[in-house]
C-alpha positions in Angstrom: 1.7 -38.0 -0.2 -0.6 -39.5 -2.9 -4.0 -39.1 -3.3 -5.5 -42.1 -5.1 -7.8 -40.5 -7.5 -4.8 -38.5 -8.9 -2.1 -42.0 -9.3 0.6 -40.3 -11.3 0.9 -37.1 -9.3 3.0 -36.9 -5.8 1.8 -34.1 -3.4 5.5 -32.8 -1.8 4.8 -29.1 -0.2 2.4 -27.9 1.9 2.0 -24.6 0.2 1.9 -23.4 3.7 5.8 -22.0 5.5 4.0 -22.1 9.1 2.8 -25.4 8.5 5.9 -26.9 6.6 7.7 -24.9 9.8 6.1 -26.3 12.6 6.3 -30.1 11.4 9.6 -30.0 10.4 11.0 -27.6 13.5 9.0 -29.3 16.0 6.2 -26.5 18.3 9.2 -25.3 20.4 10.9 -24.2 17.7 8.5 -23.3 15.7 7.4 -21.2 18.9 10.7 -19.6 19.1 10.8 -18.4 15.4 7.5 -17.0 15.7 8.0 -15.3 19.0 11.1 -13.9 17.5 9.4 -13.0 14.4 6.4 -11.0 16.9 8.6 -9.3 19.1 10.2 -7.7 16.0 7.1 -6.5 14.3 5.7 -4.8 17.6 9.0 -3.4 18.0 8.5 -1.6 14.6 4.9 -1.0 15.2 5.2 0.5 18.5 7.5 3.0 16.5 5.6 3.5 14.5 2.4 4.5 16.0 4.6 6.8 18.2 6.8 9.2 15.2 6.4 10.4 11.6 9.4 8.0 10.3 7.9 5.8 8.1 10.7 3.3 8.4 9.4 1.1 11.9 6.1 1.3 9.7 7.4 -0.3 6.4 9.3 -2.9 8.5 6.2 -4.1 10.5 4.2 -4.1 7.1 6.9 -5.9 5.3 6.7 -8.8 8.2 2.9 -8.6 8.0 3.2 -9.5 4.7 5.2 -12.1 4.8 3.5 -13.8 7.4 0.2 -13.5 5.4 1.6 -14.7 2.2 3.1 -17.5 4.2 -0.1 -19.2 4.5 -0.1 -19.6 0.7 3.3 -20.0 -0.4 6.3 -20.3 0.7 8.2 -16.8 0.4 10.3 -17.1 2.8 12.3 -20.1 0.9 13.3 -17.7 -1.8 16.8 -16.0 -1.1 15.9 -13.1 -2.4 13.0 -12.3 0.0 14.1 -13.5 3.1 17.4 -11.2 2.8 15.1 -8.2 1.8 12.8 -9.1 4.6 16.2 -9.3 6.8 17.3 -5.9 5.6 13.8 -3.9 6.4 13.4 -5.4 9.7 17.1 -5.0 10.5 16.6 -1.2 9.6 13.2 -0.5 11.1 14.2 -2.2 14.5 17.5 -0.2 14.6 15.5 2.8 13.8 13.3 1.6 16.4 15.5 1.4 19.2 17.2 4.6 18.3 14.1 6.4 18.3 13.1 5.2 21.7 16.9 5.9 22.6 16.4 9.8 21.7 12.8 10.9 22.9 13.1 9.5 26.4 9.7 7.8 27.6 8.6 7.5 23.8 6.7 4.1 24.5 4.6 6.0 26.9 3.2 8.8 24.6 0.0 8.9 22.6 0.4 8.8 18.6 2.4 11.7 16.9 4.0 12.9 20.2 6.8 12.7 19.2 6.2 15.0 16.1 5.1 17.8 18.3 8.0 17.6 20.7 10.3 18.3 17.8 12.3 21.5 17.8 11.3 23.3 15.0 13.2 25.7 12.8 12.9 28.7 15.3 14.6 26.8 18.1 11.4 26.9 19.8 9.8 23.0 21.4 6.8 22.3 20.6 3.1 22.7 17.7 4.2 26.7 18.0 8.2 26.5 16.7 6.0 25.4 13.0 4.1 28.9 13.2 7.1 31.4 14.0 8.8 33.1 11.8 10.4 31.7 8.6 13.8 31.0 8.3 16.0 34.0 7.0 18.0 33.1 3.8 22.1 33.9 3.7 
């Protein structure tokens, strides 16, 4: 694209990956990748509003990111983002699932449920097993 006041200078990105992504996939792919992209990051967010690991919660900021610095640039283009991007969100869905996997109806409890229902270092379920008695040394 040219702009006429500018006659030497060629205008090739957008600046913009959702833009550049939507004309060059076409919306129903571009609606695919984005519903892909969504489902992962309430994955890790619904983690992470439910337990103390702060892994679900670094993987829904790191696609937060991402998707907010892809209205400026294009981040995702650079190798070395998109695989570290890969990498979080692989590890904070996986810790995702398995969490859900081990505290059975975990996407039904309020925030930090899942903290209390711990078994705490006097065997005992529960806020009370972090008030017992302390553990005796060998």
């Amino acid at each position: 694209m040219r702009d006429e006041r500018f006659p030497t200078v060629m205008f090739d990105y957008v600046h913009n990956s959702w833009l550049e992504l939507l004309v060059e996939l076409g919306a129903p792919a571009f609606g695919a990748f984005v519903l892909a992209l969504a489902l992962l990051a309430v994955q890790c967010l619904a983690a992470a509003r439910n337990t103390a690991d702060p892994l679900p919660a670094i993987g829904f900021g790191a696609a937060v990111l991402l998707a907010l610095h892809s209205l400026v640039d294009f981040p995702a283009q650079i190798p070395a983002v998109a695989t570290a991007l890969a990498a979080i969100l692989g590890l904070a869905v996986g810790r995702a699932v398995e969490l859900r996997r081990r505290v059975p109806g975990m996407e039904n409890r309020g925030a930090r449920t899942a903290e209390r229902s711990s078994v705490g270092w006097n065997g005992k379920r529960g806020s009370s097993a972090l008030h017992g008695e302390p553990p005796r040394p060998c």
